[in-house]
C-alpha positions as CSV (number, residue, x, y, z in Angstrom):
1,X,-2.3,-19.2,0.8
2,X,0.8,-21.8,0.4
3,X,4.2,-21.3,-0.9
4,X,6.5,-23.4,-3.4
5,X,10.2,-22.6,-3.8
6,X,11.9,-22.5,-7.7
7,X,14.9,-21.9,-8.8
8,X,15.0,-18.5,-10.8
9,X,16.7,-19.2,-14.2
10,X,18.4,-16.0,-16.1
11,X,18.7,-12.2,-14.5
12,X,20.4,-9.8,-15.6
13,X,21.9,-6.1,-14.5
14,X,18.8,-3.9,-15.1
15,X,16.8,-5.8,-12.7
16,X,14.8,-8.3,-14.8
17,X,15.2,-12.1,-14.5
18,X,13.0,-15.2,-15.5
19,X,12.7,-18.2,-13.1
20,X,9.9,-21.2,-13.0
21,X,7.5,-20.6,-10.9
22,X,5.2,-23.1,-10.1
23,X,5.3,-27.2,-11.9
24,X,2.6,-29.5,-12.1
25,X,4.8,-31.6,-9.6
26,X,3.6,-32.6,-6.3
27,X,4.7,-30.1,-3.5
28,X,6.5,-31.0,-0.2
29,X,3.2,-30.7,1.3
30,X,1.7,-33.4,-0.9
31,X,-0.5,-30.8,-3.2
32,X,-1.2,-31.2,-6.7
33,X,-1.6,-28.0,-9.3
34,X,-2.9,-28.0,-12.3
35,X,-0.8,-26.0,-14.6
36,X,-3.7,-25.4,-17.1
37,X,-5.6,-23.8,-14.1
38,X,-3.4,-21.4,-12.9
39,X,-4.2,-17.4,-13.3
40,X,-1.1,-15.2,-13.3
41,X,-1.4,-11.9,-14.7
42,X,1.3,-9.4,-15.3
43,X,1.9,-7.2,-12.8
44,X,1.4,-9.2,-10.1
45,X,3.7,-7.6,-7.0
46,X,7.5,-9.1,-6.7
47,X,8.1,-9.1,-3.3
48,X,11.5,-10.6,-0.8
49,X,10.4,-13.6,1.3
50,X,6.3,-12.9,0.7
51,X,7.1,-10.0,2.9
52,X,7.3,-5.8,2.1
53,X,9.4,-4.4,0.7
54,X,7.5,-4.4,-3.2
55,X,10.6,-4.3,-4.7
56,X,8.7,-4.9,-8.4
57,X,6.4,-6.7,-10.4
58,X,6.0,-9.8,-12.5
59,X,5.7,-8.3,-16.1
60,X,4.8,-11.9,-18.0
61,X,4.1,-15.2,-17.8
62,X,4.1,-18.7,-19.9
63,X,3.6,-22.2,-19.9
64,X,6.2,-24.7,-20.9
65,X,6.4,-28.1,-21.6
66,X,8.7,-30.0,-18.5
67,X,9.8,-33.8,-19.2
68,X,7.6,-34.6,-16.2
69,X,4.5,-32.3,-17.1
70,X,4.1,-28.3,-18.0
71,X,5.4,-25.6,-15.5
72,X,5.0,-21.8,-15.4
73,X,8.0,-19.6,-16.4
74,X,8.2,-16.0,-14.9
75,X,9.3,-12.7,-16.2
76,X,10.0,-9.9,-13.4
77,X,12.0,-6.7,-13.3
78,X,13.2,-5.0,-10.0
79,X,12.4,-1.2,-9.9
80,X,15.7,0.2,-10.1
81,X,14.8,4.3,-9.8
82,X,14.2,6.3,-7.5
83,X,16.5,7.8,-4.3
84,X,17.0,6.9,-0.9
85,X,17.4,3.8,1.2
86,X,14.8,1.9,-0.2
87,X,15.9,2.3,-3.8
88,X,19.3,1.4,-2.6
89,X,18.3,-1.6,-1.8
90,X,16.2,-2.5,-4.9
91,X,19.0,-2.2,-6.6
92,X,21.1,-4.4,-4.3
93,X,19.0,-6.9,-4.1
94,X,18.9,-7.0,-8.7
95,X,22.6,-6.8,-8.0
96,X,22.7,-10.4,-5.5
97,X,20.1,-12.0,-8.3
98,X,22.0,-10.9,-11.8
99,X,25.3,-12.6,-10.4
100,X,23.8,-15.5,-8.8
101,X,24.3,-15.4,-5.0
102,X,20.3,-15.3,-4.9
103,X,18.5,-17.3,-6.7
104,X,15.4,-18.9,-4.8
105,X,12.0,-17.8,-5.6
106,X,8.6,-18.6,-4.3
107,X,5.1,-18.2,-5.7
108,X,2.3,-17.6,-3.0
109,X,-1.3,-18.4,-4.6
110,X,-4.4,-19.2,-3.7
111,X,-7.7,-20.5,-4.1
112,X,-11.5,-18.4,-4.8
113,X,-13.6,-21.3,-4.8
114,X,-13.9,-24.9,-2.3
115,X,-15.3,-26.7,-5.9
116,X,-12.0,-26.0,-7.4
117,X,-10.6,-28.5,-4.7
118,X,-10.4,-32.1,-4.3
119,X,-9.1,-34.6,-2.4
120,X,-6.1,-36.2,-4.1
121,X,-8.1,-39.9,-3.2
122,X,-10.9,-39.3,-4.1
123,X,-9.8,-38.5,-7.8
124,X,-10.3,-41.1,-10.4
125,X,-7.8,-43.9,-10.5
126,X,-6.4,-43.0,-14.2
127,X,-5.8,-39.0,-13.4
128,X,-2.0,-38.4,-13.0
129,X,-2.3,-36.9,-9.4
130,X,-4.6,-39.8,-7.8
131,X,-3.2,-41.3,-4.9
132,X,-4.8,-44.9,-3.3
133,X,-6.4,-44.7,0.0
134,X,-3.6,-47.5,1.0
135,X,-1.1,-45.0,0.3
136,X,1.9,-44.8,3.2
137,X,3.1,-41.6,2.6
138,X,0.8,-39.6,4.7
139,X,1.5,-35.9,3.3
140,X,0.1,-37.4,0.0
141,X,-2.5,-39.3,1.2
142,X,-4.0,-35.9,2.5
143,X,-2.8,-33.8,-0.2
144,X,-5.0,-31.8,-2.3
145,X,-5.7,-31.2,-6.2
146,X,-6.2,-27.5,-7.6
147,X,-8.3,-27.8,-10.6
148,X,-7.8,-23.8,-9.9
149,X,-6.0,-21.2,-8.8
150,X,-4.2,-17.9,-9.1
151,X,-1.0,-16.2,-8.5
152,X,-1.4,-13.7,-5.5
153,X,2.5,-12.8,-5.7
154,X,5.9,-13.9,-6.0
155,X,9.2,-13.5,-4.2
156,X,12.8,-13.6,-3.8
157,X,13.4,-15.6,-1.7
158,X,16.2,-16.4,0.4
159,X,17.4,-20.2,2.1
160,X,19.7,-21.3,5.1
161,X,22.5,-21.2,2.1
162,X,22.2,-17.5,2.0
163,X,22.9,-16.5,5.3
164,X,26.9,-15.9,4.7
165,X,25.6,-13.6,1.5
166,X,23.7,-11.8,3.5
167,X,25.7,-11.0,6.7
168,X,28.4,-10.1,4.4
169,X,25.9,-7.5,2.9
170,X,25.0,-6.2,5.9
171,X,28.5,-5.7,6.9
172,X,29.7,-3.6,4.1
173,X,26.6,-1.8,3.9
174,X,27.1,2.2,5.1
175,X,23.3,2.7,4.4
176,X,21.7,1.8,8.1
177,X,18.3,0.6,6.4
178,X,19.7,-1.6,3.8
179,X,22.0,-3.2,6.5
180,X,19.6,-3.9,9.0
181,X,17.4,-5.4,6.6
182,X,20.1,-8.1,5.5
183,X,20.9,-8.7,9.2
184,X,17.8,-9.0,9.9
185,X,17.0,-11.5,7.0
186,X,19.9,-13.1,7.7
187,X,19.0,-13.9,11.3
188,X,15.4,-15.2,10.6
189,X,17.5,-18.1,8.7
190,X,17.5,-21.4,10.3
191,X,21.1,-21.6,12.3
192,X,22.2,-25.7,12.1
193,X,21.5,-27.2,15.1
194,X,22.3,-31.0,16.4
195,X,18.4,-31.9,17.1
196,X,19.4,-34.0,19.8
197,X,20.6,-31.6,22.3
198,X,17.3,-29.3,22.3
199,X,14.2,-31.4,23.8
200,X,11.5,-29.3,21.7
201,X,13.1,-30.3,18.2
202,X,13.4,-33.8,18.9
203,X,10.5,-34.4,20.4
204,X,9.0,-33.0,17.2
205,X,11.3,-35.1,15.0
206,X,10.4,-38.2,16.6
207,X,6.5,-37.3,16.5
208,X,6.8,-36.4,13.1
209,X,8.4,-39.5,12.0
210,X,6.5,-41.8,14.0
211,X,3.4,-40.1,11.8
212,X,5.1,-41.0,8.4
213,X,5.3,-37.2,7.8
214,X,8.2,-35.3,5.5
215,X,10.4,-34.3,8.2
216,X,12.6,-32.3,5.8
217,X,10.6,-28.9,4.6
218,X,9.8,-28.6,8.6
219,X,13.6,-28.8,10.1
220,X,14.9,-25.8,9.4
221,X,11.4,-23.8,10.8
222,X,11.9,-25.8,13.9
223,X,15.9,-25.8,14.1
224,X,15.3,-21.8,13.6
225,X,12.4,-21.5,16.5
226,X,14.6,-23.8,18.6
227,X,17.9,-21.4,18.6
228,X,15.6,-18.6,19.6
229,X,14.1,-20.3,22.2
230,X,17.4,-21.0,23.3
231,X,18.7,-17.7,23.4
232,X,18.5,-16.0,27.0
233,X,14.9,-14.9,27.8
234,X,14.5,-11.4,28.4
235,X,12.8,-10.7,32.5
236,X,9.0,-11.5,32.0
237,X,6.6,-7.9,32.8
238,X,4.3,-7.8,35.4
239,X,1.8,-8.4,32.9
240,X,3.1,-11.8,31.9
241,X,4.2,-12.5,35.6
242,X,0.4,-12.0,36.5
243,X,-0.7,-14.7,33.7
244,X,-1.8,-17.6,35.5
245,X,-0.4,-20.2,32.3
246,X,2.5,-18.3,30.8
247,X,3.4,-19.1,27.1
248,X,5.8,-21.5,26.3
249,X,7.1,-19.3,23.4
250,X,5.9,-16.0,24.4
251,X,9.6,-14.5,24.3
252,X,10.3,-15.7,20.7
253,X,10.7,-12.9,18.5
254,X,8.1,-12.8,15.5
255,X,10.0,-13.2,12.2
256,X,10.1,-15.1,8.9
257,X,10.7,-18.4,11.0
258,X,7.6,-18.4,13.1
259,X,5.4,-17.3,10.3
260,X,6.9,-19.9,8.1
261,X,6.1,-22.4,11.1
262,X,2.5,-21.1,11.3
263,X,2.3,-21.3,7.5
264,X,2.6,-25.4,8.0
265,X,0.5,-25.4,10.5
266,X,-2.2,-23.7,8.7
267,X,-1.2,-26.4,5.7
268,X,-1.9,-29.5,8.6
269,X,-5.2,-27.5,9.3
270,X,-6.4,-27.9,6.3
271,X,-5.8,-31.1,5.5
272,X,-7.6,-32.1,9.0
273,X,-4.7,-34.3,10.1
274,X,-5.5,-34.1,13.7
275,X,-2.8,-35.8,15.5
276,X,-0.1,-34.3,13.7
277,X,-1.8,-30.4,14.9
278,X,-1.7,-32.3,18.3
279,X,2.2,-33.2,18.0
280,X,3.4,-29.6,16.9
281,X,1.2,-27.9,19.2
282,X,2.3,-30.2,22.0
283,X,6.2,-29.9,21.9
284,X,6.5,-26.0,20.4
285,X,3.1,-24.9,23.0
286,X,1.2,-23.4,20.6
């Protein structure tokens, strides 16, 4: 499964909004999609950062026409009844979209067949998402074209800008649910770092730029992994004491960040790019 980050577009009080959710641009990762290929049915689940809670469900979809190719427009509404904590924070959460202080979304889709992929070289030389085998950048050279594909759900989604938004949630908040969930959302965003004073981060940054790799949709991942690794390790157990090769990041808290980080490395998987597995794996110790 791989993830894309739109802009949502117009939301309003009762919970429904419309945002684009996937263009037949190329992706940070260097994929391709093919608009006309895409399956997205109503009522696929609306989730926050690919993640429970459901907080509704995707009631339409349509193609437009984009000045650089067609895209996929979205209709969702969040479920505003109900009682209790959870519904409290539906309707929090459709408060933060209709007056803008969220607005990122992020389809998740996938693939039900290998024959609807192909390499991006290996297309012919006149289709609009072929890329030459002298290519330098190296995301694209390994990238991949989705002839097709479908929608397996889409979220709100929240970025490194939104961490003031939602601290300030969680601070006003009387219901103990709703505010740890914004503190906790809030703390699995990436805290700015300077790179060169953690030897992890750098060492990554330099590997991934001596590769020719897009540095940019993996720094905050890493900047995030890196302040939790710096954060004072809790004692180790007797169990981990006993280990003969104890984990390098076997105190970092599982969250957003490190599944976001094993996301791309699923993405380098795929695409068989060897030595740049070899360089994450080497300075985070996976």
């Amino acid at each position: 499964m791989r993830l894309r980050a739109i802009e949502l577009e117009d939301a309003s009080a009762d919970g429904s909004f419309t945002g684009m959710l996937a263009t037949s641009g190329e992706a940070s990762d260097g994929h391709r999609l093919n608009m006309n290929g895409g399956n997205l049915e109503a009522g696929l689940p609306l989730l926050v950062n690919h993640r429970e809670p459901l907080i509704g469900q995707w009631t339409g979809f349509e193609r437009v026409k984009l000045d650089d190719g067609v895209g996929i427009r979205g209709t969702a509404r969040i479920n505003m009844d109900g009682e209790g904590s959870p519904a409290e924070l539906r309707r929090d959460l459709a408060l933060l979209v209709s007056s803008g202080d969220i607005r990122g979304l992020s389809l998740r889709w996938d693939v039900d067949s290998d024959a609807d992929v192909q390499r991006r070289i290996d297309l012919p030389k006149a289709h609009p998402a072929h890329v030459g085998q002298d290519e330098p950048h190296r995301l694209r050279r390994f990238g991949l074209f989705f002839a097709a594909w479908r929608g397996v759900e889409g979220s709100i989604g929240f970025v490194p800008k939104d961490r003031e938004t939602l601290i300030g949630r969680s601070e006003r908040s009387e219901d103990v649910f709703v505010r740890d969930f914004y503190r906790t959302s809030a703390e699995s965003l990436a805290v700015p770092l300077d790179l060169s004073e953690d030897p992890h981060v750098e060492a990554l940054a330099r590997g991934v730029a001596d590769l020719g790799l897009d540095f940019a949709g993996l720094r905050a991942t890493v900047e995030g992994i890196a302040a939790r690794l710096a954060q004072p390790e809790a004692a180790p157990t007797a169990t981990q004491l006993a280990q003969p090769e104890p984990q390098l990041r076997a105190h970092v808290a599982p969250g957003d960040l490190v599944e976001s980080f094993r996301a791309e490395l699923r993405a380098i998987e795929e695409r068989q790019d060897r030595r740049a597995l070899d360089v994450i794996r080497e300075t985070l110790g996976r």
